[in-house]
PLY file of the C-alpha trace (Angstrom):
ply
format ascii 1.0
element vertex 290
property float x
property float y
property float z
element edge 289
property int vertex1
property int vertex2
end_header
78.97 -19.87 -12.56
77.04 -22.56 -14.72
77.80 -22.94 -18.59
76.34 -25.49 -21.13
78.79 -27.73 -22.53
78.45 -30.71 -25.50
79.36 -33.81 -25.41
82.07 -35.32 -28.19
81.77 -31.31 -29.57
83.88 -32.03 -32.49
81.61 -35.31 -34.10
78.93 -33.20 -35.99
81.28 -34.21 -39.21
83.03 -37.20 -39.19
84.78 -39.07 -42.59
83.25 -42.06 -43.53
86.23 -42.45 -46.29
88.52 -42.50 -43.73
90.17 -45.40 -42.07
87.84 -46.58 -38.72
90.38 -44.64 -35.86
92.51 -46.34 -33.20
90.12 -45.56 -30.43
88.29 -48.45 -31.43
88.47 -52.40 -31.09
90.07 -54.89 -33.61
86.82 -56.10 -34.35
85.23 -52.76 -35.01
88.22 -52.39 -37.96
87.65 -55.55 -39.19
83.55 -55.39 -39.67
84.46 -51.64 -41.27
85.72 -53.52 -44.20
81.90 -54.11 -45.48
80.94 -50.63 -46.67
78.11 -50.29 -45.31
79.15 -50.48 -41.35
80.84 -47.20 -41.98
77.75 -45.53 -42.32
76.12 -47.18 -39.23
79.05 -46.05 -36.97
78.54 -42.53 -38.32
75.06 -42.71 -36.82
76.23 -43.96 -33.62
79.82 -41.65 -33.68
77.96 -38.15 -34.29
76.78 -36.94 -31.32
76.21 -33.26 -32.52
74.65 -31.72 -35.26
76.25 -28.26 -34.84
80.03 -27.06 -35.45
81.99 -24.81 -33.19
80.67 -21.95 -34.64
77.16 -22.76 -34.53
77.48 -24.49 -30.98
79.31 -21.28 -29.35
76.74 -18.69 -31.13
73.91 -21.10 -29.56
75.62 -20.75 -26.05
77.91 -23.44 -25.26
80.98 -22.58 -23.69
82.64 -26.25 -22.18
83.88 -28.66 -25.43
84.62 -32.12 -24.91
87.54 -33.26 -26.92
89.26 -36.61 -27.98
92.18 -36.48 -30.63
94.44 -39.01 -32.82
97.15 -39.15 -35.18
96.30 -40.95 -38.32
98.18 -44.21 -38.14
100.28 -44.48 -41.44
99.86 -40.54 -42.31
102.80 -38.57 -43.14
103.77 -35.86 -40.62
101.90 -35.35 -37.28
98.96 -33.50 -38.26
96.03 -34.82 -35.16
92.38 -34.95 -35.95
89.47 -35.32 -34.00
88.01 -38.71 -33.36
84.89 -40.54 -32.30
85.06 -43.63 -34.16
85.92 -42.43 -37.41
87.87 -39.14 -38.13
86.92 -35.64 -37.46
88.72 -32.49 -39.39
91.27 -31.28 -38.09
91.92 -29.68 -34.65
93.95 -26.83 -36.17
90.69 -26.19 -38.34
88.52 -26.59 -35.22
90.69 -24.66 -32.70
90.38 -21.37 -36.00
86.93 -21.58 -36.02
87.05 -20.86 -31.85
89.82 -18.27 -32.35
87.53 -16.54 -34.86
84.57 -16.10 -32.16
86.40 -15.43 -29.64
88.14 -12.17 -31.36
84.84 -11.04 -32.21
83.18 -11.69 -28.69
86.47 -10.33 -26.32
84.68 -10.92 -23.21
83.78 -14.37 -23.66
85.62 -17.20 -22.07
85.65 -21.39 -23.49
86.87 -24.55 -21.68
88.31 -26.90 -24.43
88.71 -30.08 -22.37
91.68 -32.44 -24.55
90.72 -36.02 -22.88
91.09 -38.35 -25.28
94.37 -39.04 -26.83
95.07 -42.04 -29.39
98.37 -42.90 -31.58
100.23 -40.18 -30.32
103.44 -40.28 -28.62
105.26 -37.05 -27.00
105.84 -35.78 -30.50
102.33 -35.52 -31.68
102.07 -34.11 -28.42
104.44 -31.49 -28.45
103.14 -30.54 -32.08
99.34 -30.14 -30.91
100.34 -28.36 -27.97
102.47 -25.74 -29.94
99.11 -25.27 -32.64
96.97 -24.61 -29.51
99.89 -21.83 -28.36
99.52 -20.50 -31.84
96.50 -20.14 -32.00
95.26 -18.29 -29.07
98.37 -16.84 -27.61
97.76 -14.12 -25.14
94.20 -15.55 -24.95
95.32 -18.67 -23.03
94.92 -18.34 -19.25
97.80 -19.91 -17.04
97.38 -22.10 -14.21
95.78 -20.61 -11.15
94.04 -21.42 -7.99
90.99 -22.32 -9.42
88.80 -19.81 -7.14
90.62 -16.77 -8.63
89.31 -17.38 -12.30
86.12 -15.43 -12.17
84.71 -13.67 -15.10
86.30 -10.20 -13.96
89.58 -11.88 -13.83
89.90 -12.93 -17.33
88.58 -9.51 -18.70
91.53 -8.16 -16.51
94.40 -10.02 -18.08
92.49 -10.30 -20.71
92.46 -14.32 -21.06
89.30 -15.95 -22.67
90.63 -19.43 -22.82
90.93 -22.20 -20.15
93.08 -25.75 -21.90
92.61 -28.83 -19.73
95.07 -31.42 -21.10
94.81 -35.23 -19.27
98.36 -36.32 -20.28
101.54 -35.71 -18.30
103.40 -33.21 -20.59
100.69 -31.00 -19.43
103.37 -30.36 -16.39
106.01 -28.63 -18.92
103.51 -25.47 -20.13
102.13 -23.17 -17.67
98.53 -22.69 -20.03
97.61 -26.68 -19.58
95.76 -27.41 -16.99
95.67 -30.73 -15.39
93.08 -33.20 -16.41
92.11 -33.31 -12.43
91.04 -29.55 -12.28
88.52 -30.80 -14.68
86.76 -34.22 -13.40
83.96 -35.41 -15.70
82.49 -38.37 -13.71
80.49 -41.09 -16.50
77.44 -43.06 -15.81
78.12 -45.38 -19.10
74.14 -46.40 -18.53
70.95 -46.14 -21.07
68.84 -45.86 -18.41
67.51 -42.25 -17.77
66.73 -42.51 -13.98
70.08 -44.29 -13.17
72.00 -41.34 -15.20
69.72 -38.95 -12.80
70.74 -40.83 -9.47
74.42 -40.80 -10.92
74.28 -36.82 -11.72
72.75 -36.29 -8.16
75.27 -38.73 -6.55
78.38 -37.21 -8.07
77.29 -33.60 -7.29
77.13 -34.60 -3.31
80.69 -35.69 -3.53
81.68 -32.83 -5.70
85.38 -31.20 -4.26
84.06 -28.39 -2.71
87.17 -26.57 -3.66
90.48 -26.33 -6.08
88.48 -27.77 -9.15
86.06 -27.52 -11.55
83.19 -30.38 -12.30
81.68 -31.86 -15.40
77.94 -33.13 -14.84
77.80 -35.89 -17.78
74.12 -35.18 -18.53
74.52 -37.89 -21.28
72.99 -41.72 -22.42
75.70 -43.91 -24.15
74.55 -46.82 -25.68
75.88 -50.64 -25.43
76.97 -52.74 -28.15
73.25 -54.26 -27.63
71.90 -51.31 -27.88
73.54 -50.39 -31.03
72.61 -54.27 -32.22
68.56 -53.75 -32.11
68.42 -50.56 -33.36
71.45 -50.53 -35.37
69.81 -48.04 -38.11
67.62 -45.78 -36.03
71.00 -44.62 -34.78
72.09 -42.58 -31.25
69.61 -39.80 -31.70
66.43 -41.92 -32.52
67.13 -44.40 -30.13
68.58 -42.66 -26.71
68.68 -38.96 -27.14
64.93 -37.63 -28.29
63.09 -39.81 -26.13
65.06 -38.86 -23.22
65.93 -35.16 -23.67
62.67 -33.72 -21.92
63.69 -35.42 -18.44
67.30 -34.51 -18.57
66.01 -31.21 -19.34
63.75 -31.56 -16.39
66.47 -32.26 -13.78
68.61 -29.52 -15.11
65.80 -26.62 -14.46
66.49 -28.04 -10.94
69.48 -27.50 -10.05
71.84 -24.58 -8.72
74.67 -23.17 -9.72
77.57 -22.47 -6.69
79.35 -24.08 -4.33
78.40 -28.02 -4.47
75.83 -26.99 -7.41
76.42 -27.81 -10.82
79.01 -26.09 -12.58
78.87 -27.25 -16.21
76.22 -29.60 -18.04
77.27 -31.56 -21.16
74.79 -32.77 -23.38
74.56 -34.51 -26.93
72.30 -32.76 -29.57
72.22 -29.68 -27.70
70.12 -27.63 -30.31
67.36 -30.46 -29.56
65.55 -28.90 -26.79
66.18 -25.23 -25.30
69.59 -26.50 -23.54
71.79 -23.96 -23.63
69.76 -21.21 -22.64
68.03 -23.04 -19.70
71.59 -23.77 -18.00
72.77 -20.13 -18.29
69.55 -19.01 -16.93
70.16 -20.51 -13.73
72.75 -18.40 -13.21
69.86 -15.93 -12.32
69.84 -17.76 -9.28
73.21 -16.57 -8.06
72.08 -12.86 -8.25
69.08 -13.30 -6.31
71.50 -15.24 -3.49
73.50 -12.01 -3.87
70.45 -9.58 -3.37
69.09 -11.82 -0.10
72.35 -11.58 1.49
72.74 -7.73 0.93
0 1
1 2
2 3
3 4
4 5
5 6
6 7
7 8
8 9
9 10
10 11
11 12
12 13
13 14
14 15
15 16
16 17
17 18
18 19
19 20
20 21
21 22
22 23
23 24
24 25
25 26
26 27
27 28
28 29
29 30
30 31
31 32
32 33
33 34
34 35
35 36
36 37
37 38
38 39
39 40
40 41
41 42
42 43
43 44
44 45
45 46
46 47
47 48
48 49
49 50
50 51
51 52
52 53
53 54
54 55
55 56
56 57
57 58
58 59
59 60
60 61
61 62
62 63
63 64
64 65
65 66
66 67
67 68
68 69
69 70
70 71
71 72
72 73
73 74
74 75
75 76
76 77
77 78
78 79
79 80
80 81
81 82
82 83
83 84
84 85
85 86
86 87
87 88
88 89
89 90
90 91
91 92
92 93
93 94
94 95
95 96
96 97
97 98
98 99
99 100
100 101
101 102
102 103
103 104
104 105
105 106
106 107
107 108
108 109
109 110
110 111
111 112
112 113
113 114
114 115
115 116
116 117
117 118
118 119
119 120
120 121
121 122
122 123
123 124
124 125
125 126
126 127
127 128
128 129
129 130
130 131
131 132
132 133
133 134
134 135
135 136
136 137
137 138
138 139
139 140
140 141
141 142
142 143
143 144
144 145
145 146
146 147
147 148
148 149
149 150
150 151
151 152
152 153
153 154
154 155
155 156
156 157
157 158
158 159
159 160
160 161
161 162
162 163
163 164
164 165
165 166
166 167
167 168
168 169
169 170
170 171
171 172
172 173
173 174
174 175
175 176
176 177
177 178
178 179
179 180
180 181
181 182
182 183
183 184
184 185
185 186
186 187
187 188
188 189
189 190
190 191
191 192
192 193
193 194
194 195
195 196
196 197
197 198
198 199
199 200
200 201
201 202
202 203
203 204
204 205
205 206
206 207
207 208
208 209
209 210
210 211
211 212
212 213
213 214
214 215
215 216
216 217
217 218
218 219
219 220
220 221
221 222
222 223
223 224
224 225
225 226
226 227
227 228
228 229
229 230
230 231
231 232
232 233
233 234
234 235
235 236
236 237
237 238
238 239
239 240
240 241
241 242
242 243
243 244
244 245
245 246
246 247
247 248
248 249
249 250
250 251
251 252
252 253
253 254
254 255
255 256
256 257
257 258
258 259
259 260
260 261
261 262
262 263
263 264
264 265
265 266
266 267
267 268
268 269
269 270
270 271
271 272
272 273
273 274
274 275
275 276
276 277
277 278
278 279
279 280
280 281
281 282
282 283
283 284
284 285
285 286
286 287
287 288
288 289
């Protein structure tokens, strides 16, 4: 199957009061001291205007998440974090639990790839709130061809934790952070991220994992230099959404096709809905080969 995914899910809110976070360069914390460069990394750290809620009622199933300590904070509470602090993941991870009790046969990869300030403690603490709050929902490791759809109704799983940090090895419901490869392009040039998507698919494993196509621009520090108010979505994502779109109407879902598309903004154009449409595809395979 094919399901939409977003890109930095968590960033539609990030703290501009908060202290700049550890995922980013000395130099970065330093500028952040001027008050207004806080509000030019929010432009440039938000990569969603949706939360969880809204994103999951639109469609997306596949979140893309990176998560800190707060240096200096009391306890071990961990955030979310794309340049400046998120809320939460225990506040995030509710708002999924919530949907997901009211919509039983619906199933979400939350993808934890991103870890900053944390040692096995803060570890250990975020991996026991994700236990608490889903439970019986979580689905253990398997082969990765047996989790189909009519599996997880059976055992009655919905949720699928990919965790890219060793203690993953101590809790059957982590996955490893190689079931779920998420090649980058790191370019601002549309047709290079198009040759990149195409090139990645043709070496896609054609078995034993899943595979994240990075439909996604991400600016350089030049980038972010000339256009330094106009912000991520003026500058990369409108202009280039209608030919990402484009090359997502044509692909195919299966075997070497894609298997989940991550955008940023994904309430910008019809996303969502045109990658679980292709899915169609799959049941007209079936009906040729019957």
């Amino acid at each position: 199957l094919l399901f939409p995914g977003s890109h930095d899910s968590f960033s539609y809110w990030v703290d501009e009061k908060s202290p700049v976070g550890p995922d980013q360069a000395t130099a970065i914390k330093r500028l952040a001291r001027i008050s207004f460069v806080k509000k030019i990394m929010k432009k440039w750290s938000v990569t969603q205007n949706l939360t969880f809620k809204e994103q999951l009622e639109g469609g997306i199933r596949y979140f893309d998440l990176r998560v800190s300590s707060k240096p200096g904070e009391i306890g071990q509470e961990i955030y979310f974090i794309h340049g400046l602090f998120g809320i939460k993941v225990w506040d995030g991870l509710k708002e999924i639990d919530t949907f997901l009790e009211q919509h039983p046969k619906e199933v979400v990869f939350l993808d934890f790839n991103h870890f900053y300030a944390m040692d096995d403690s803060h570890h250990f603490f975020l991996i026991n709130r994700i236990r608490s709050v889903f439970g019986s929902k979580l689905c253990s490791v398997e082969c990765v061809e047996y989790v189909t759809l009519e599996y997880m109704w059976e055992k009655k799983h919905q949720v699928l934790i990919f965790y890219h940090y060793p203690l993953y090895r101590e809790f059957s419901f982590l996955w490893p952070g190689n079931k779920m490869p998420a090649p980058w392009a790191n370019t601002t040039n549309v047709r290079k991220l198009l040759q990149f998507l195409e090139t990645t698919l043709e070496e896609r494993s054609r078995y034993g994992t899943f595979h994240v196509s990075q439909a996604i621009l991400t600016p350089r520090v030049k980038t972010i230099a000339r256009h330094l108010i106009r912000g991520l979505k003026n500058t990369l994502v409108h202009r280039n959404l209608p030919m990402i779109l484009n090359w997502v109407k044509a692909q195919k879902p299966g075997v070497m096709g894609v298997n989940i598309i991550t955008s940023d903004f994904v309430e910008l154009v019809d996303f969502a809905a045109t990658v679980i449409a292709l899915n169609d595809l799959l049941l007209e395979d079936d009906e040729s080969a019957t």
